[in-house]
C-alpha positions in Angstrom: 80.5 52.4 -22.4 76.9 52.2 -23.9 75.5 55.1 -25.5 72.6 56.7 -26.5 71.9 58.0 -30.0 68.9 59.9 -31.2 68.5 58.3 -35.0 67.5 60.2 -37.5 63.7 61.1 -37.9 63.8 60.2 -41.6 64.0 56.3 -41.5 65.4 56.6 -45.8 68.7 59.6 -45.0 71.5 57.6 -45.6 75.2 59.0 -45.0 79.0 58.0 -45.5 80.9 58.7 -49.4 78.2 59.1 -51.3 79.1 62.3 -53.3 75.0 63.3 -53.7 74.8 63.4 -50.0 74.9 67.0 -49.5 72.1 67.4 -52.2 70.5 65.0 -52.0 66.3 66.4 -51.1 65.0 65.0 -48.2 61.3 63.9 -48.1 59.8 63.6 -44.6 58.5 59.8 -43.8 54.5 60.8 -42.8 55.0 59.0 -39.4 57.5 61.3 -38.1 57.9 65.4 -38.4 61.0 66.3 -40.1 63.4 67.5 -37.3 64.0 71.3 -36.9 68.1 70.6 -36.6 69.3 67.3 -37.5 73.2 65.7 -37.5 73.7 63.0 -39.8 76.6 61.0 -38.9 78.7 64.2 -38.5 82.3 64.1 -37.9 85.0 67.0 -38.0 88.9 67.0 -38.2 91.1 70.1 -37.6 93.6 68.8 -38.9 94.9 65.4 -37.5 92.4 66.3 -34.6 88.9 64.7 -34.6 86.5 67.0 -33.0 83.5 65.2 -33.6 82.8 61.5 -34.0 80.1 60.3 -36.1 77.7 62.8 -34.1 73.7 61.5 -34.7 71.2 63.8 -33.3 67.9 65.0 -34.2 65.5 67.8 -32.2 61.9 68.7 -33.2 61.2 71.1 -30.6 61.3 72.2 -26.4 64.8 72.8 -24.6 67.9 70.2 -24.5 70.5 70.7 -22.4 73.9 70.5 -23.7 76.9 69.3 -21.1 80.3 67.9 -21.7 84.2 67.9 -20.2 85.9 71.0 -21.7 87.3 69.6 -25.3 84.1 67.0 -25.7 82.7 68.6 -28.8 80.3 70.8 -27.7 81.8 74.3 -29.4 82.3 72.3 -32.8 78.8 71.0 -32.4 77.1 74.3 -31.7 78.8 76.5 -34.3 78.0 73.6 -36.8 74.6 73.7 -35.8 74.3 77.5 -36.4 76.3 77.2 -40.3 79.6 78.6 -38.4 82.1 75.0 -39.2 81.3 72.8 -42.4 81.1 69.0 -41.5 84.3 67.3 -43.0 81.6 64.3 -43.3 78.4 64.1 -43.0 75.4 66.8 -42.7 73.8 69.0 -40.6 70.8 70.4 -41.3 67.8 73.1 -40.2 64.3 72.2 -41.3 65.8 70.3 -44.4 68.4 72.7 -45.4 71.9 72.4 -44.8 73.3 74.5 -42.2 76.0 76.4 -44.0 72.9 77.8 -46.6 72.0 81.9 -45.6 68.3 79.9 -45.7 68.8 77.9 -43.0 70.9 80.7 -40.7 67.7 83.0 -41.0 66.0 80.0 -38.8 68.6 80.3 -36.5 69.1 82.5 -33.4 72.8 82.6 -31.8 74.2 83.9 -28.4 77.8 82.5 -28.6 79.8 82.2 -25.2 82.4 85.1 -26.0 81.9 88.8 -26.6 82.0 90.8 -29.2 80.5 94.0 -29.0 81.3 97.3 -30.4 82.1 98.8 -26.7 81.3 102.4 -27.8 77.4 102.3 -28.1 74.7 101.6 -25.8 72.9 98.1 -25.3 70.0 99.5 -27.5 72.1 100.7 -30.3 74.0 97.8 -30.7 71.0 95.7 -31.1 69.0 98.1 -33.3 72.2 98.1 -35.5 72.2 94.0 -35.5 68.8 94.2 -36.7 69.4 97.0 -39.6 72.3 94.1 -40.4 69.0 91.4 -40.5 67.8 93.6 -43.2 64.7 95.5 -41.3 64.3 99.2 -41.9 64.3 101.9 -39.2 61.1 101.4 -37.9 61.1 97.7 -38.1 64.6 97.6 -36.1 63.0 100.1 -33.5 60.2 98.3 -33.0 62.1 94.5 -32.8 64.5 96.4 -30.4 62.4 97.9 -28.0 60.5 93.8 -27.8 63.8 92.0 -27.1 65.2 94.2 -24.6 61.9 93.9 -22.7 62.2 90.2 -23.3 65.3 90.1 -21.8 65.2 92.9 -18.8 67.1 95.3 -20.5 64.5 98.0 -21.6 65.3 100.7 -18.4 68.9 100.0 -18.8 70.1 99.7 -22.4 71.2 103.0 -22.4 74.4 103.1 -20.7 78.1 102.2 -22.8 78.1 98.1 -23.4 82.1 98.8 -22.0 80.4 99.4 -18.4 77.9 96.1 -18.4 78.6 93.6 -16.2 78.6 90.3 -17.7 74.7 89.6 -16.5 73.7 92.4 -18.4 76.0 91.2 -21.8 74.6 88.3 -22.0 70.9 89.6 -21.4 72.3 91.6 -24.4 73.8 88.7 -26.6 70.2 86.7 -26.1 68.7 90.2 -27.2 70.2 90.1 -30.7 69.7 86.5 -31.4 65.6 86.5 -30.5 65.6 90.1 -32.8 64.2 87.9 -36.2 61.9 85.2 -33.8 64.1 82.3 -35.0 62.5 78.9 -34.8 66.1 77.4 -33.8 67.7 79.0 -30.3 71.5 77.9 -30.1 72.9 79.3 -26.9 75.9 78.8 -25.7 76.4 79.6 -22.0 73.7 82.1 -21.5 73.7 81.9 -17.4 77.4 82.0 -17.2 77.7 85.7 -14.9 74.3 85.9 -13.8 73.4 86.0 -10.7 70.5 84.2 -9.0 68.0 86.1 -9.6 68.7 87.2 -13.0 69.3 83.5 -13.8 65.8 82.9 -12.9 64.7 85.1 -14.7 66.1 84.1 -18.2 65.1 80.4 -17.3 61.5 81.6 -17.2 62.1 83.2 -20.8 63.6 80.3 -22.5 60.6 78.0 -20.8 58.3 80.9 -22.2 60.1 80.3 -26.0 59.7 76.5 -25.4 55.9 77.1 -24.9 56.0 79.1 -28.0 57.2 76.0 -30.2 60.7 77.4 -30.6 63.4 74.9 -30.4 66.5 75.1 -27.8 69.5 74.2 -27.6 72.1 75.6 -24.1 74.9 74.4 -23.2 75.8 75.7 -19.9 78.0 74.4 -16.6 75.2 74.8 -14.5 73.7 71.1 -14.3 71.8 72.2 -11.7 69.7 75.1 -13.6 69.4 73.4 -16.8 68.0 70.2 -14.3 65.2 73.1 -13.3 65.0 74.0 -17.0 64.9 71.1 -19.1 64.8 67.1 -18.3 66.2 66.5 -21.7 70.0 66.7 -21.5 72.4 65.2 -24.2 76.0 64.7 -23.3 78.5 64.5 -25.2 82.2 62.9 -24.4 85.4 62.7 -26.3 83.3 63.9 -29.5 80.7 62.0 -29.8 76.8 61.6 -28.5 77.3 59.5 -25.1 74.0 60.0 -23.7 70.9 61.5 -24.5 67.3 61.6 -22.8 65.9 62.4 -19.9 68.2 62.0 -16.5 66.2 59.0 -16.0 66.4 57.4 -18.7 70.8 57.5 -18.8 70.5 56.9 -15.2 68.3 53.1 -16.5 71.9 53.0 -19.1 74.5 52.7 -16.3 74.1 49.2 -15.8 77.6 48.8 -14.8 77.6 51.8 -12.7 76.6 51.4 -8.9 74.2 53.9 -7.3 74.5 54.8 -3.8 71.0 54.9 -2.2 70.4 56.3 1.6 67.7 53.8 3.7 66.9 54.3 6.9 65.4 51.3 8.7 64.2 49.4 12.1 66.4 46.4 11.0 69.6 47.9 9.5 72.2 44.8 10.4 69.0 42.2 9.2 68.9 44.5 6.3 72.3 44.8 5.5 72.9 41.0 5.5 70.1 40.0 2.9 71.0 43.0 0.9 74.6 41.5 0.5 73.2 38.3 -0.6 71.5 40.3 -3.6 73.6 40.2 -6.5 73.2 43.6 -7.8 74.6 44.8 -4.6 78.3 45.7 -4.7 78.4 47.4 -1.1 76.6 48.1 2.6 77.9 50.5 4.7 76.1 50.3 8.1 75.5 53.8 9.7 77.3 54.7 12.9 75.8 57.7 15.9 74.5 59.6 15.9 72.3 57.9 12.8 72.6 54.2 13.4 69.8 53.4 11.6 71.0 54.7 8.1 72.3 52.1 5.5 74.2 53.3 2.6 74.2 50.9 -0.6 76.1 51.0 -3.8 74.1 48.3 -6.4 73.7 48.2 -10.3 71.0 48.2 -12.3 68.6 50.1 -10.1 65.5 48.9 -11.6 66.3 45.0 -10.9 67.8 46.6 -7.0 64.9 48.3 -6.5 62.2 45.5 -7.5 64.4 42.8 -5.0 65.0 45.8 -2.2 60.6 45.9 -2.2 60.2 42.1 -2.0 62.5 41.7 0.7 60.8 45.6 3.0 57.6 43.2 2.6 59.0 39.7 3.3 60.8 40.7 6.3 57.8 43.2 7.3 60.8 46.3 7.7 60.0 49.8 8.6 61.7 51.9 6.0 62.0 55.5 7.7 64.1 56.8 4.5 65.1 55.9 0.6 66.9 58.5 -1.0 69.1 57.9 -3.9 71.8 60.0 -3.5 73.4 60.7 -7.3 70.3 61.0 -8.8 71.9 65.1 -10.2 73.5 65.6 -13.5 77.0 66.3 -12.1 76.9 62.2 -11.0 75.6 61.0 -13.9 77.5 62.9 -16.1 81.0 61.9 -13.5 79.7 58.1 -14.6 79.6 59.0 -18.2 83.4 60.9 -18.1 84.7 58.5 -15.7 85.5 61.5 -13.6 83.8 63.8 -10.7 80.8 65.4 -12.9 82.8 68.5 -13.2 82.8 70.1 -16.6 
């Protein structure tokens, strides 16, 4: 499998046994901003377990999307990334600092996938206590409170006992407590999980509005198809390490090996179907039968040298194409060609 790996923005970092690694400073080359979270040739064992796998990754800014198989990586990675789990080699850091350092968690906002709460008090007590725990006094806390709630949706209801939420409103309330000191670094952990639709579009248009801001994201979350809406810069990760990341696009353009199914409707299908299965990029045809005879479905690889053939021949042979629609174009297939499975994570 080819893969994809975001190098790190300081062309000098180096990595491996060196025992000043950890230490050593880090002086941004002037061509290219230091990275607000970097992985440096991460990996992690618990115990004869390796977790993560010589993990590169650098982000500056905007939202990433972060998707995987259950027990790719992606827990290790994002409690790394917010200080939680030291690197058994390698470094993460957060603006230049490493990532276990209280300097570094104070750039960092967390909304984990689990709960936690202290059931007893109210949505708005809960946070205002998380913030006295950030160090702000009363007014401060009341003040930061009262702004994330309404952030989040949660002003006219953060009254009632956390114990009778649903889980829309606890995560509305986890993604309270980790914007309460305006982190630069978002690390959220399956914030739509529970919502329903419309609350779900709802938090999409607050962590576009953060992006816009300059603040930095990174969600994992099982719904490829909001975080397609959200974000066209997904990194995905497979048995611990980086397999793809970019734009949907741009790992599509890496599946060389893959075939993509495309849907074309035509005048001609039979004429088309034989020169299409004289192409070598083409693997399949499957003619279409009524009540839509005209439809061709074609499995090919490398869809930029299929495409560029499939537009010489429509104007050679003069064809009327009625329909092209590539038809696993979604994050579910392209992460199913990644896995080697059905896209399900």
């Amino acid at each position: 499998m080819r893969s994809a790996e975001l190098k790190s923005a300081d062309p000098d970092a180096t990595s491996g046994s060196n025992p000043d690694f950890d230490s050593a400073p880090r002086i941004p080359h002037p061509a290219f901003p230091e990275p607000l979270l970097l992985f440096e040739q991460v990996s992690k064992w618990y115990g004869s377990v390796l977790a993560l796998n010589q993990v590169t990754l650098s982000l500056t800014g905007g939202i990433t999307g972060l998707v995987g198989a259950n027990g790719s990586g992606k827990s290790t990675l994002l409690r790394m990334a917010n200080g939680q789990l030291k690197p058994t080699l390698g470094r993460v850091s957060v603006r230049g600092i490493d990532a276990w350092d209280w300097q570094a968690r104070r750039l960092v906002g967390y909304c984990p996938d689990v709960d936690a709460f202290y059931e007893d008090l109210s949505g708005r007590r809960f946070v205002w206590v998380m913030a006295r725990l950030c160090g702000y006094t009363r007014a401060e806390s009341t003040q930061r409170t009262e702004d994330v709630l309404e952030r989040v949706g949660m002003r006219d209801r953060a009254d009632r006992k956390l114990r009778g939420y649903s889980k829309g409103m606890r995560q509305r309330v986890k993604l309270a407590q980790a914007l309460l000191h305006d982190p630069e670094l978002l690390i959220l952990d399956e914030p739509l999980s529970g919502i329903d639709p419309i609350g779900r579009q709802e938090l999409l248009e607050v962590f576009q509005s953060l992006a816009t801001q300059g603040k930095c994201l990174l969600i994992s979350s099982h719904e490829l198809e909001a975080l397609e809406k959200l974000t066209n810069h997904v990194a995905i990760m497979a048995r611990g390490r980086i397999a793809a990341v970019g734009t949907l696009p741009q790992i599509r353009e890496l599946l060389d090996d893959h075939p993509l199914s495309v849907r074309i409707d035509v005048d001609r299908p039979r004429d088309l179907a034989r020169l299409l299965l004289a192409i070598p990029e083409v693997l399949a045809v499957d003619i279409g039968k009524a009540p839509e005879p005209e439809g061709l479905v074609v499995k090919a690889r490398n869809p930029k040298r299929f495409f560029q053939t499939f537009s010489r021949l429509v104007i050679e042979e003069q064809l009327e194409v009625r329909r092209l629609e590539a038809l696993d174009e979604s994050a579910h297939d392209i992460l199913g060609y990644l896995l080697g499975g059905s896209g399900r994570t």
